[in-house]
C-alpha positions as CSV (number, residue, x, y, z in Angstrom):
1,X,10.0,6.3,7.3
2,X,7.8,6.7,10.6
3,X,6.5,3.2,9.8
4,X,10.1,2.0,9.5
5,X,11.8,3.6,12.5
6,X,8.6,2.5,15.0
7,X,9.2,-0.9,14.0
8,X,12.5,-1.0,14.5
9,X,12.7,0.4,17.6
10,X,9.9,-2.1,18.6
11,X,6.6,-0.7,18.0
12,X,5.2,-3.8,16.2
13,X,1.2,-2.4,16.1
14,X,2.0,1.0,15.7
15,X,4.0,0.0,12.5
16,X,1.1,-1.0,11.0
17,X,-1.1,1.4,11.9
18,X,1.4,4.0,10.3
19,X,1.9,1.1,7.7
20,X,-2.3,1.2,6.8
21,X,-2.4,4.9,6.7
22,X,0.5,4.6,3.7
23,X,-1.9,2.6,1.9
24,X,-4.8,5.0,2.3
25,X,-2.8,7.6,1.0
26,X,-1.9,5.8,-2.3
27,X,-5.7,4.6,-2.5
28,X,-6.6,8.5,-2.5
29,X,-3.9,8.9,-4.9
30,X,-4.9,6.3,-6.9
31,X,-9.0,7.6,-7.2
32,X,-8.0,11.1,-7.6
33,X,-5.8,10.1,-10.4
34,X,-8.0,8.0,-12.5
35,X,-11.7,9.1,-11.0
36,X,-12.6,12.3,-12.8
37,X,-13.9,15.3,-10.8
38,X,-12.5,13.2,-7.9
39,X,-10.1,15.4,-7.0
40,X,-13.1,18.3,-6.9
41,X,-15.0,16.3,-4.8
42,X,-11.9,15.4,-2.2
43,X,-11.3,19.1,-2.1
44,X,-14.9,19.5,-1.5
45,X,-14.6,17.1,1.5
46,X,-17.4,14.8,0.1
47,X,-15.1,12.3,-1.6
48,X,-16.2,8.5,-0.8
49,X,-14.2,6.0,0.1
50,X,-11.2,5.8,-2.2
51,X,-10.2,1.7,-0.6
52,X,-13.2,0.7,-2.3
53,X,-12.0,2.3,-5.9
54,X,-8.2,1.4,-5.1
55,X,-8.9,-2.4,-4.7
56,X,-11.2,-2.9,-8.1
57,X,-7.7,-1.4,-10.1
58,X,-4.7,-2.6,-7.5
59,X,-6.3,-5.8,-5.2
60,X,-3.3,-6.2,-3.4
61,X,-3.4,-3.1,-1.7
62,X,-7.0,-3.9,-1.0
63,X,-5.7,-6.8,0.9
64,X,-3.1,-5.4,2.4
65,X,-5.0,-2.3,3.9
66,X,-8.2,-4.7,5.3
67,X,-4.8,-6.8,7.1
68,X,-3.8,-4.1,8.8
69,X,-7.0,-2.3,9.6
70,X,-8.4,-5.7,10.7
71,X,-4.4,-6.7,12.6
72,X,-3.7,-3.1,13.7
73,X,-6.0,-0.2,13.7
74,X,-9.6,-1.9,14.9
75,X,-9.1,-2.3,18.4
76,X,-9.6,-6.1,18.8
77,X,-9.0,-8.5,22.0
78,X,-5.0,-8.0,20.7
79,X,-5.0,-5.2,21.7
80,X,-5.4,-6.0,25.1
81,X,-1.8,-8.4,25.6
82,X,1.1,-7.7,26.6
83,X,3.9,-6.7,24.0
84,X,7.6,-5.9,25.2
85,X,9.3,-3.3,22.9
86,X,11.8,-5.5,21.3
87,X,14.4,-4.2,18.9
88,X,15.0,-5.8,15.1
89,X,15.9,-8.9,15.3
90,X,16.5,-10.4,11.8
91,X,14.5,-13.3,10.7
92,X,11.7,-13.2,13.9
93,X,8.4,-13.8,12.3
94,X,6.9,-10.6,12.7
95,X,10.2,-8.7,11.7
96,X,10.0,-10.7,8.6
97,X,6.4,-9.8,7.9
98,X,6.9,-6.2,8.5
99,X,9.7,-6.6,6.0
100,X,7.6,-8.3,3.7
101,X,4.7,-5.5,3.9
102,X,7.5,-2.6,4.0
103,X,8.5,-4.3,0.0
104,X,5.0,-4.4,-1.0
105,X,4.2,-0.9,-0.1
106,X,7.2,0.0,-1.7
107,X,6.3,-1.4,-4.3
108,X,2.6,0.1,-4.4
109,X,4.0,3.6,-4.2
110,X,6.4,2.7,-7.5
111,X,3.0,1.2,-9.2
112,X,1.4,4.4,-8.1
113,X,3.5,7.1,-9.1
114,X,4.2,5.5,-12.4
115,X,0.5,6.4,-12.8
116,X,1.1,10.0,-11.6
117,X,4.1,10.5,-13.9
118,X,2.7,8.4,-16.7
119,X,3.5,11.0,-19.0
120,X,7.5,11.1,-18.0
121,X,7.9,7.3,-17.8
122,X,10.4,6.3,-20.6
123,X,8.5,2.6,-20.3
124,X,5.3,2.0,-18.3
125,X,5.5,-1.1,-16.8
126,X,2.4,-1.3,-15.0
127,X,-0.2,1.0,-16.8
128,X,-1.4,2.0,-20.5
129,X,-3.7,4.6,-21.7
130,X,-7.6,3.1,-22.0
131,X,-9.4,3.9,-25.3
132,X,-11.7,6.3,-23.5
133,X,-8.2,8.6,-22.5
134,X,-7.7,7.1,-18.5
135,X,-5.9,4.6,-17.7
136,X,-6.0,0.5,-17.4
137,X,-3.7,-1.3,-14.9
138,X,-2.1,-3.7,-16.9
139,X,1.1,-5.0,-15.7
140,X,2.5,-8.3,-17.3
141,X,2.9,-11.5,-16.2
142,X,6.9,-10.9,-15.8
143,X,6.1,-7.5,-13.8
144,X,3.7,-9.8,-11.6
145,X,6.5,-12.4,-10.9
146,X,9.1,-10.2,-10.4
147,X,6.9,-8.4,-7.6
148,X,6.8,-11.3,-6.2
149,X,10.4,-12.4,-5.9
150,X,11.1,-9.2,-4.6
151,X,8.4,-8.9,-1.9
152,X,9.0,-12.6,-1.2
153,X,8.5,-13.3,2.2
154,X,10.4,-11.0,4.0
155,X,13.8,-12.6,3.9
C-alpha cells in the first residue's frame, strides 16, 4: 500500500524503492519456503542472499528487482535531476509503468503464497510437489499467458 499511495501522490523513485523492497520480501519468502534449514539460518542472521535463489525458481522477479535496484535504489546520476511531485495522471508513461509493475508484484505475491498455502489451495496453478517432497514451479502455458494479459502494459 505504501508503494501505492507514494506514487500517487507523486513520489515516482520512492515508489520503487518501496516497490524493490516488496520483492525482496517475497524472495525471502520464497527461499525460506523451499530452501530447507533456510529459515534456521535467516533466524540465525547468516542467511545469503535469497534474490539469487528467487530468480533460478521465479525470473521475473529476478528481473523486476535488478530494474528497480538498478532505476531506483543505487544512487545513479538520476538521482541528481529535478522531479516535480506530480499527482496520477492516467496513461503518463511512468504512471503506466508503475501500474504495470504494481500487476506484476501482485501477481508475484499470488504465485508466492500459493506456495505458502500449498496445502489449502483447492487447485495449484503455479506449483506441484517435486519427487524429492519440495516443490517445482510449474505454471502452464495458459497461467503464463494469462499473466501476461493481465499485467499488460499498464493500461
Amino acid at each position: 500500500m505504501a508503494s501505492i499511495e507514494v506514487a500517487r501522490h507523486g513520489y515516482r523513485r520512492p515508489y520503487g524503492a518501496v516497490a524493490r523492497g516488496i520483492l525482496e520480501t517475497l524472495a525471502t519468502i520464497l527461499h525460506i519456503s523451499i530452501e530447507p534449514g533456510a529459515l534456521k539460518k535467516f533466524n540465525d542472521g547468516t542467511l545469503s542472499s535469497s534474490i539469487s535463489i528467487a530468480k533460478k525458481i521465479i525470473p521475473p522477479l529476478g528481473q523486476l528487482y535488478g530494474l528497480f535496484s538498478n532505476e531506483f535504489v543505487h544512487v545513479s546520476k538520476d538521482h541528481a535531476a529535478f522531479e516535480p511531485i506530480t499527482l496520477y495522471v492516467a496513461g503518463q508513461e511512468d504512471t503506466s509503468f508503475i501500474l504495470s509493475s504494481i500487476k506484476t508484484n501482485s501477481w508475484l505475491i499470488y504465485i508466492v503464497s500459493e506456495l505458502i498455502f500449498y496445502d489449502d489451495a483447492l487447485n495449484p496453478r503455479y506449483w506441484k510437489r517435486s519427487e524429492d517432497g519440495g516443490f517445482q514451479y510449474s505454471p502452464s502455458e495458459r497461467e503464463l499467458e494469462w499473466a501476461k494479459l493481465f499485467i499488460g502494459d499498464g493500461d
